[in-house]
C-alpha positions in Angstrom: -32.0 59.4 -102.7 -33.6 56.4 -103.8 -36.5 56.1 -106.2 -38.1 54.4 -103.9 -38.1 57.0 -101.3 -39.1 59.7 -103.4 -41.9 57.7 -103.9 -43.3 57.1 -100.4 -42.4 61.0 -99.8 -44.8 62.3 -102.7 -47.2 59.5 -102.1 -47.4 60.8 -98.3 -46.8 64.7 -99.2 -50.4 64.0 -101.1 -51.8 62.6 -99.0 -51.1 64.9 -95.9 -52.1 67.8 -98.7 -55.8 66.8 -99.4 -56.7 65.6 -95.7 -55.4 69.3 -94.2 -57.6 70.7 -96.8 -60.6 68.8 -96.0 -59.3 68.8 -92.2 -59.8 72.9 -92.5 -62.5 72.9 -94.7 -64.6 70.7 -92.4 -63.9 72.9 -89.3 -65.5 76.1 -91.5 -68.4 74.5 -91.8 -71.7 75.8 -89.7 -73.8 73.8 -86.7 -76.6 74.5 -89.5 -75.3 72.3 -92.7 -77.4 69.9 -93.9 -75.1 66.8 -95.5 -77.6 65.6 -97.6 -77.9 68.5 -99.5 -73.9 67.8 -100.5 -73.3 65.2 -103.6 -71.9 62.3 -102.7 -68.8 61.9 -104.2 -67.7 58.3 -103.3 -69.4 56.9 -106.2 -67.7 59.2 -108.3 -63.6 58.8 -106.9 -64.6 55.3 -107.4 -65.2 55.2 -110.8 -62.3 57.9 -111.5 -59.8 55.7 -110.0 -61.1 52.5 -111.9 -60.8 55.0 -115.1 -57.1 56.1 -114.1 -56.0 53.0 -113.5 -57.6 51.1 -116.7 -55.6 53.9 -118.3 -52.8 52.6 -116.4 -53.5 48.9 -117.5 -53.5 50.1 -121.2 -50.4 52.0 -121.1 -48.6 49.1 -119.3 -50.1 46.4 -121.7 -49.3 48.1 -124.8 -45.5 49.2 -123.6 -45.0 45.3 -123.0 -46.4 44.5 -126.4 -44.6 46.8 -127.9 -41.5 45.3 -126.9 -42.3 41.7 -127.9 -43.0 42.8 -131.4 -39.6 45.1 -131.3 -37.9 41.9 -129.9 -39.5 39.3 -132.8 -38.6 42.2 -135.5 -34.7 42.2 -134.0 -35.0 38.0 -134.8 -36.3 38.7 -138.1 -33.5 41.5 -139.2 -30.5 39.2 -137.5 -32.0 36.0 -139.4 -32.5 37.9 -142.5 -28.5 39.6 -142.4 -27.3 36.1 -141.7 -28.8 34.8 -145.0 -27.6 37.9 -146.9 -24.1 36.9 -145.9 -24.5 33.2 -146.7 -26.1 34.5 -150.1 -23.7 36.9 -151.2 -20.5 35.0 -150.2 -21.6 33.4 -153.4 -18.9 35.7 -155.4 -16.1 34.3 -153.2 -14.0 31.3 -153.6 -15.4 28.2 -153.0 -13.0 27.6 -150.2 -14.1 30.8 -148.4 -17.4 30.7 -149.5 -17.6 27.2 -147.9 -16.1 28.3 -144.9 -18.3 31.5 -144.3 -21.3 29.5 -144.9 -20.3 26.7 -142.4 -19.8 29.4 -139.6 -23.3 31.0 -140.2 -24.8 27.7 -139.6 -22.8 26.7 -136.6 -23.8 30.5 -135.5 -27.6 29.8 -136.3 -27.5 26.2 -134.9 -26.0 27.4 -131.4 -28.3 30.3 -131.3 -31.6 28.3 -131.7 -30.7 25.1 -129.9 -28.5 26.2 -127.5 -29.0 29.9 -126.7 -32.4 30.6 -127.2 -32.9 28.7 -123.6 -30.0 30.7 -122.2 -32.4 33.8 -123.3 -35.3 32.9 -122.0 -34.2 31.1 -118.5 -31.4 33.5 -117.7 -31.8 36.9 -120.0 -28.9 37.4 -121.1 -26.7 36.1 -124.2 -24.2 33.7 -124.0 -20.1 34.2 -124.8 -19.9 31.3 -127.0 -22.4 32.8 -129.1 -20.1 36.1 -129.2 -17.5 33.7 -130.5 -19.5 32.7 -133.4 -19.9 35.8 -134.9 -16.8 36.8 -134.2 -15.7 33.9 -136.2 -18.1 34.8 -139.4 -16.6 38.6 -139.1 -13.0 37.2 -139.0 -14.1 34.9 -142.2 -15.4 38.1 -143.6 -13.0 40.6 -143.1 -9.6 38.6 -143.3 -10.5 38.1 -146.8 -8.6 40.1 -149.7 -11.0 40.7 -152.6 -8.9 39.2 -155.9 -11.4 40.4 -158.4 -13.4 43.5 -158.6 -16.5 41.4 -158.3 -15.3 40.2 -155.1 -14.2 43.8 -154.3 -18.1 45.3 -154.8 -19.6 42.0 -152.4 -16.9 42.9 -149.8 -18.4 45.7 -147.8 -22.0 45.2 -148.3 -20.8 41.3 -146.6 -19.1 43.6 -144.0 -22.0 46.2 -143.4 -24.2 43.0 -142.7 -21.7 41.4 -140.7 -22.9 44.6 -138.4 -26.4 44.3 -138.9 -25.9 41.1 -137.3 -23.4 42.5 -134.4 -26.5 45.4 -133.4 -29.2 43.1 -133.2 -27.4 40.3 -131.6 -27.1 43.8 -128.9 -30.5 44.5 -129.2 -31.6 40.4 -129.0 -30.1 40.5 -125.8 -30.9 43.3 -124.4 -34.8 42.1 -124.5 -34.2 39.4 -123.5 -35.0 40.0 -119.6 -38.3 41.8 -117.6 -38.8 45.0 -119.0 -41.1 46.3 -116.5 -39.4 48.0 -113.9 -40.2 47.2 -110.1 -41.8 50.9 -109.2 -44.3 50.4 -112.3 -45.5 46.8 -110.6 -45.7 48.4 -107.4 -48.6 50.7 -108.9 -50.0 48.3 -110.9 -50.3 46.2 -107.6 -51.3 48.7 -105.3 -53.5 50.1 -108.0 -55.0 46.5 -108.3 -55.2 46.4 -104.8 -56.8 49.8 -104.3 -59.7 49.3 -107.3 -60.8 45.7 -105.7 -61.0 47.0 -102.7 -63.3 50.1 -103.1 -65.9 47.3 -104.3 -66.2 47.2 -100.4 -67.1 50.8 -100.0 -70.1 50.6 -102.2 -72.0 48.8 -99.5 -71.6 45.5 -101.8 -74.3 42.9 -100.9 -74.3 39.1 -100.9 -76.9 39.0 -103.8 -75.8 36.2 -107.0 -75.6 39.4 -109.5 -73.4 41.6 -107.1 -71.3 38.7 -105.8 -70.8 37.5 -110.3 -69.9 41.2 -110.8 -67.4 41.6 -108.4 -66.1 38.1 -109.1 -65.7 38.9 -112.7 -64.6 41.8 -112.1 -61.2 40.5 -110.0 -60.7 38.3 -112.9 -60.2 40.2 -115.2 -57.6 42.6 -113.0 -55.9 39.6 -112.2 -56.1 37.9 -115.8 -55.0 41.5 -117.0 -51.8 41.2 -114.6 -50.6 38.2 -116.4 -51.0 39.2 -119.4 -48.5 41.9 -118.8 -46.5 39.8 -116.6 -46.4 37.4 -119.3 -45.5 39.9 -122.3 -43.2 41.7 -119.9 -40.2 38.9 -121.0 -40.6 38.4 -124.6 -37.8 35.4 -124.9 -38.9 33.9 -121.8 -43.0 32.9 -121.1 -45.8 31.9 -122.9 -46.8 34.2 -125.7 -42.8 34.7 -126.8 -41.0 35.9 -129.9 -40.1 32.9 -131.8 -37.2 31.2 -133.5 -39.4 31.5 -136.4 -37.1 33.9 -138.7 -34.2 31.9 -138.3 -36.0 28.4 -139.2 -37.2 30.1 -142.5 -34.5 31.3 -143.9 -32.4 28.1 -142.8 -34.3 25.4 -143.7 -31.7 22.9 -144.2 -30.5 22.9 -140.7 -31.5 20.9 -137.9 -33.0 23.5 -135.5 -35.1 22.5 -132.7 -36.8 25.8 -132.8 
């Protein structure tokens, strides 16, 4: 059964629930009740459901920026492991040293110039950048350490080599919509449902009413975008950046 389904059949299970009930409890009540002496309760479901669903908001905005900031910290640790290898292949021979270096910065060149679109118009990671590193853990591994200097550099060169190889994983997997479809459908309908009981307020044409519930809309919809917009942290306006890697490789030429 799809989640989808399940969905419609709670939504209309509670539904059908609370009208019985009040279908029942109306037909109990007497010839002689006076409604006015009964609270009105539409002022107050409105403002619980604009408190349930700004809770909703909240949750929603905070879970997108979340995962920007987890996706900028996975730039910073792959940037960071990258230079630790270019760094500590210092102890190598300058032939190998030379060559590791060379394939880091092809690596870091593909990634920001090339890549980084691929990320952010596609989400997802490219092969050839999979053939990069793959290169730069061939150049590390491969290697036979000739000297126990070059012996105590060879596995903390590896164990970055796989620093790399997890957040290239985690890069990637970021790198599309986090928000799944049933949460927008709730935020939509929810958006949907808290406009709309402006209407049921008995909202007149006055300037001050019509500004509030102008404003009001505006900020639902400006709130929308801003978690639409966080909701691909590689791919729209306020984006994780190729910062990281244009710090700590300088001397390239990285469009960034």
């Amino acid at each position: 059964m799809s989640e989808w389904l399940v969905l419609s059949l709670a939504m209309a299970a509670a539904c059908a629930v609370v009208l019985s009930i009040a279908f029942l409890n109306h037909r109990r009540i007497g010839e002689d009740d006076d409604p006015n002496e009964t609270p009105d309760v539409i002022e107050y479901m409105t403002m619980m459901i604009g408190v349930i669903y700004a809770i909703v908001l909240g949750l929603a905005i905070a879970g997108v920026w979340e995962g920007r900031g987890a996706a900028q910290e996975y730039v910073r640790q792959e940037a960071q492991a990258l230079h630790e290898i270019s760094v500590r292949s210092e102890v190598y021979p300058a032939e190998v040293r030379a060559r590791i270096r060379a394939d880091v910065d092809a690596y870091v060149t593909y990634v920001v110039n090339t890549e980084w679109k691929v990320m952010a118009e596609q989400g997802e990671l490219t092969d050839r950048g999979a053939q990069l590193l793959e290169r730069i853990r061939r150049d590390v591994t491969d290697y036979v350490p000739q000297s126990d200097h070059e012996g105590q550099a060879y596995q903390p060169l590896v164990d970055q080599v796989a620093v790399v190889d997890d957040v290239r994983s985690a890069r990637g997997d970021s790198a599309g919509a986090t928000m799944p479809g049933v949460v927008w459908f709730g935020l939509i309908a929810g958006a949907l449902v808290t406009v709309g009981l402006i209407f049921t307020l008995q909202i007149r044409r006055s300037f001050r009413e019509m500004l509030l519930a102008g404003l009001f809309s505006a900020l639902i919809a400006f709130l929308l975008f801003l978690i639409w917009d966080f909701d691909a942290p590689f791919g729209r306006g306020i984006s994780a950046t190729a910062e990281p890697f244009l710090n700590q490789f300088s001397h390239l030429d990285l469009g960034g």
